[in-house]
C-alpha positions in Angstrom: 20.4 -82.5 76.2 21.9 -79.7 74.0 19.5 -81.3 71.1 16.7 -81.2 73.2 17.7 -77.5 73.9 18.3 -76.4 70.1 14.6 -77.8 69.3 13.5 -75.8 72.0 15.3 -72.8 71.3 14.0 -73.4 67.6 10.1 -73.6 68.7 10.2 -70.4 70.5 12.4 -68.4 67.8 9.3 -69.5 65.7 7.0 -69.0 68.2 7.9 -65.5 68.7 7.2 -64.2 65.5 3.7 -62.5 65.5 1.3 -61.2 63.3 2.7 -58.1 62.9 6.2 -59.6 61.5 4.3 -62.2 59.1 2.6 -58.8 58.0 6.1 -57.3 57.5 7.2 -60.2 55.2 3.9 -60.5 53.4 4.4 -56.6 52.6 7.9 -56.8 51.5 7.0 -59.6 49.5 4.7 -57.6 47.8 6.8 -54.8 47.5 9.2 -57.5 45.6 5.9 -58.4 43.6 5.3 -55.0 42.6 9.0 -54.4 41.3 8.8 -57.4 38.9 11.6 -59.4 40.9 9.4 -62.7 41.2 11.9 -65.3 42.8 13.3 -62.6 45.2 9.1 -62.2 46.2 8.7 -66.3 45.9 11.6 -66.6 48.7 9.4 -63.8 51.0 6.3 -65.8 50.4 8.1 -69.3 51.3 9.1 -67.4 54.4 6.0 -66.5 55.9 5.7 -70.6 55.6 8.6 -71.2 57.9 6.4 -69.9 60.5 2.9 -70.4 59.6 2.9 -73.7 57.2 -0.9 -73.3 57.1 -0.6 -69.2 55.5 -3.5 -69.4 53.0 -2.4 -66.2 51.0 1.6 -67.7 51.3 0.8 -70.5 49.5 -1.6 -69.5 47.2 1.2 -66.5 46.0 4.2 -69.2 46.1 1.9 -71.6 44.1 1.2 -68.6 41.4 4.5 -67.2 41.6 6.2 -71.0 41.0 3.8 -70.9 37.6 4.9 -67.9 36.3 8.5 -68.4 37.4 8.6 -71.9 35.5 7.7 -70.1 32.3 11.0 -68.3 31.9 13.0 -71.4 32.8 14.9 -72.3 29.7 15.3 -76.1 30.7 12.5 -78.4 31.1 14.0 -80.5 33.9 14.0 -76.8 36.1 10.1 -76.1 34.1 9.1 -79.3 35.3 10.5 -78.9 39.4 8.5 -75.7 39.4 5.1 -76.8 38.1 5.3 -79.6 40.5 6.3 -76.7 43.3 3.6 -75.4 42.0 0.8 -77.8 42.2 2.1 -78.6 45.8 1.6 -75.4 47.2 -2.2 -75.6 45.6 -2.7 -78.7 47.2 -1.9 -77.6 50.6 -4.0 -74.5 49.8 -6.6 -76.0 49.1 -6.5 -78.2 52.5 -6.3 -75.1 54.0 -9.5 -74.0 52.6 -11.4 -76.0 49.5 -13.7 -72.6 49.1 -11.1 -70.4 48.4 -11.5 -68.4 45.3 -7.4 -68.0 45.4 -6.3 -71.8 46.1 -8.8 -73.0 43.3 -7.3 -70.9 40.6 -3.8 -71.2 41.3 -4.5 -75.1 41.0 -5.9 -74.1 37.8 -2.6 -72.0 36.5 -0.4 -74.9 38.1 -2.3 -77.5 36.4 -2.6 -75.7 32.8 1.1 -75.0 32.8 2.1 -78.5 33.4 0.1 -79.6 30.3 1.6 -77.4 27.9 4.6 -79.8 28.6 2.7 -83.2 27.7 0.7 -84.6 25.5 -2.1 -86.9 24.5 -3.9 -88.8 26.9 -1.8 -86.8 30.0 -2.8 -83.5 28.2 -6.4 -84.6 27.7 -6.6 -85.5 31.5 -5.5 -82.0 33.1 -8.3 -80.2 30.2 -11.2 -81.4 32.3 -9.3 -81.3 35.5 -8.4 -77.3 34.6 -12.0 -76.8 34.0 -13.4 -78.2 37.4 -10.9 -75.7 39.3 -11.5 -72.7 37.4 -15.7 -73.5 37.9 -15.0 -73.6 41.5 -12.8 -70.6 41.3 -15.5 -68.1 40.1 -18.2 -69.9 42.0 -16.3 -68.8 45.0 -15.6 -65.6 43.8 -17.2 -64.2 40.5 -14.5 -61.5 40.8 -11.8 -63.7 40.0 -9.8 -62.1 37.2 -7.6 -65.1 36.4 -10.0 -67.6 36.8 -12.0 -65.7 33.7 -8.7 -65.8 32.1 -7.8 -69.2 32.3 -11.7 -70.4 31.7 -11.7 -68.1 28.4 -7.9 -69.6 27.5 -9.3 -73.1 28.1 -12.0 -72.6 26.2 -10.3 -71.3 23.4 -7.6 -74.1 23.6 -10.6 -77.6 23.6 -12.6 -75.7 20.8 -9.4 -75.5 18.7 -8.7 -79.4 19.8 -7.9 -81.5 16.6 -10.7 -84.7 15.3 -8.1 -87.2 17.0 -7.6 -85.3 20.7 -11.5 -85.0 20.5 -11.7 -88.9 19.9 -8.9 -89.7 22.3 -11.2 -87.9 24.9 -14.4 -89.4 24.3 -12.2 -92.8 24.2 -10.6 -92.4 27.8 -12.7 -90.1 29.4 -16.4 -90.3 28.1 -15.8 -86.8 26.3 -14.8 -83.5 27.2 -17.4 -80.5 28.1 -18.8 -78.2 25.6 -16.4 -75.2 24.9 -16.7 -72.7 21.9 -14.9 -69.7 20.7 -17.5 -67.2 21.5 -17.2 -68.1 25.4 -13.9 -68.1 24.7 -14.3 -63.9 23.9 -16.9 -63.8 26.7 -14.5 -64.4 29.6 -11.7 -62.8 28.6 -14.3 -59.6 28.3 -15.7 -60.7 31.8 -12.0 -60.5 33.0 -11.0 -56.7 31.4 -14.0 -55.9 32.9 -12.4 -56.5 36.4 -9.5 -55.9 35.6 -8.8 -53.4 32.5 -4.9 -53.5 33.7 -4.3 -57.3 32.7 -1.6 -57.2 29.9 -2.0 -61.0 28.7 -5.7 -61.2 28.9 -5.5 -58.6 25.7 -3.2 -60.5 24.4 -5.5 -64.0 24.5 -8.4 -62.0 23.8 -6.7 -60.0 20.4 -6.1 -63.7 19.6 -9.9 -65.0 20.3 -10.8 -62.5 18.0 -7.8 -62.6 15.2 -9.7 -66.4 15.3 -12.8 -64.8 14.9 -12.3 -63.1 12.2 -12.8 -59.5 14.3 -9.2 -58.5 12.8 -10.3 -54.8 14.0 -11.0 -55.9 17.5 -7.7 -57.7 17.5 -5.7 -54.9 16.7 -7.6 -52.4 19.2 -6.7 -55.5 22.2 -3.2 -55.6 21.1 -2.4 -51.7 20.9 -4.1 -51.5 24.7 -1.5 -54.1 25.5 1.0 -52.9 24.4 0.4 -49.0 25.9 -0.3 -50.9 29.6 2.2 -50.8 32.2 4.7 -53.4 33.0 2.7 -55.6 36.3 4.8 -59.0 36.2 7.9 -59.9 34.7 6.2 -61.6 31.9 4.7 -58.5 30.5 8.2 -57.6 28.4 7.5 -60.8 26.8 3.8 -60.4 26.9 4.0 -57.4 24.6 6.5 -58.3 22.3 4.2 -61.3 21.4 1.2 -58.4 21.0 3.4 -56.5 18.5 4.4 -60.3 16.2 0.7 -60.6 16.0 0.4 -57.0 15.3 2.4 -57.1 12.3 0.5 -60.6 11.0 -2.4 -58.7 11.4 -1.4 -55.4 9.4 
C-alpha cells in the first residue's frame, strides 16, 4: 500500500508541473547556455525530460550539448559515454519528429564526433550516414546554420580522403557521394551568411581556403574569429586554434 501511494504521489508531483515551469527550466537552461557553463545547462535540459520524455527542443539541446561536452573530455572511455548520450538523445528526437530541422542535425554532430574516434571501415560507415542527416537537415530547414557547417566540414573531410579510404568505400559500400573542396567553401559561406556570429565555422572555412590556396581569405576568416565574442565554451579553444594557423599562414 505505501508503494502504491509513493507511485502515486510521484505521478502527480510530475503531473503538476505545467507549461509555464518546463518554460522556467528551458529559460534557465538557456541562461546556463548563454554563460558558457554547458553541463550545468545539459542537467536543465535533462530536466525538462523528467517531466516531458517526449520534449523535442530538450532533447535535441541535450543531444548537442553531450557533443560538444564530449570534446573537452580528456579520456576516451568518458568521450565515448557522451557520444553514445549523444546519439540517444537524437534517436528519440527524431521519433519525436523525423522532419525536424533540429533532431536531424544533432544526429549529424553526434554521429560526426563519434567517428573522429574510429577508423576504417566504422569511419567510412558514419561519412555517408553524416551526409544523409545533414541533407535532411537543410531540406527541413535551409536556415540551418550547423547543418551548413557540418555539410561544408564533411565535404572538406571525403575530398581530402586518402586513395585507400576511397577504395575501402567503393569496396564495402559501393562508393561514397561526390564531395569537392569548392562545396566545401560554399557551405561554410551559406552558413556565415545566417549566421555571421559562428566562431568555428571561420575557423573551418580559413582552413577550406588555406587548402585552396586563398592564403588572403584565410587570414581575413581567422582575424574575424578571433575578434568574435565568446558563444560556447569551445570558442577559447576555437580561437587559439585560429591564431596556430595564423602564424603558419604569416
Amino acid at each position: 500500500m505505501r508503494i502504491l501511494l509513493l507511485i502515486w504521489l510521484s505521478i502527480f508531483s510530475i503531473s503538476g508541473v505545467n507549461a509555464q515551469d518546463i518554460a522556467g527550466i528551458i529559460k534557465e537552461a538557456q541562461r546556463l547556455e548563454a554563460s558558457l557553463n554547458e553541463k550545468a545547462a545539459y542537467n536543465q535540459f535533462k530536466e525538462v525530460l523528467i517531466y516531458q520524455p517526449h520534449h523535442r527542443q530538450a532533447l535535441t539541446k541535450c543531444s548537442e550539448l553531450c557533443s560538444r561536452i564530449s570534446k573537452r573530455e580528456k579520456s576516451k572511455i568518458v568521450r565515448e559515454v557522451y557520444y553514445d548520450f549523444a546519439k540517444n538523445y537524437a534517436i528519440k528526437a527524431l521519433a519525436v519528429d523525423a522532419t525536424s530541422s533540429d533532431a536531424n542535425a544533432v544526429m549529424a554532430i553526434a554521429m560526426g564526433r563519434a567517428a573522429l574516434e574510429k577508423s576504417g571501415k566504422e569511419k567510412i560507415a558514419a561519412v555517408k550516414d553524416i551526409k544523409k542527416y545533414c541533407d535532411l537537415a537543410v531540406k527541413y530547414n535551409p536556415n540551418n546554420v550547423v547543418a551548413w557547417h557540418i555539410i561544408g566540414k564533411w565535404h572538406y573531410e571525403v575530398s581530402n580522403l586518402s586513395g585507400i579510404e576511397r577504395a575501402a568505400a567503393k569496396v564495402f559500400f559501393g562508393g561514397l557521394p561526390p564531395a569537392t573542396l569548392k562545396e566545401s567553401i560554399q557551405a561554410y559561406e551559406r552558413a556565415k551568411l545566417i549566421d555571421p556570429t559562428f566562431v568555428l565555422n571561420y575557423l573551418e572555412l580559413a582552413r577550406a581556403y588555406k587548402r585552396n590556396d586563398e592564403k588572403l581569405k584565410a587570414i581575413q576568416m581567422i582575424n574575424i574569429a578571433i575578434s568574435l565574442p565568446d558563444k560556447t565554451e569551445d570558442d577559447t579553444n576555437i580561437k587559439a586554434d585560429a591564431k596556430k594557423l595564423l602564424k603558419e599562414l604569416q
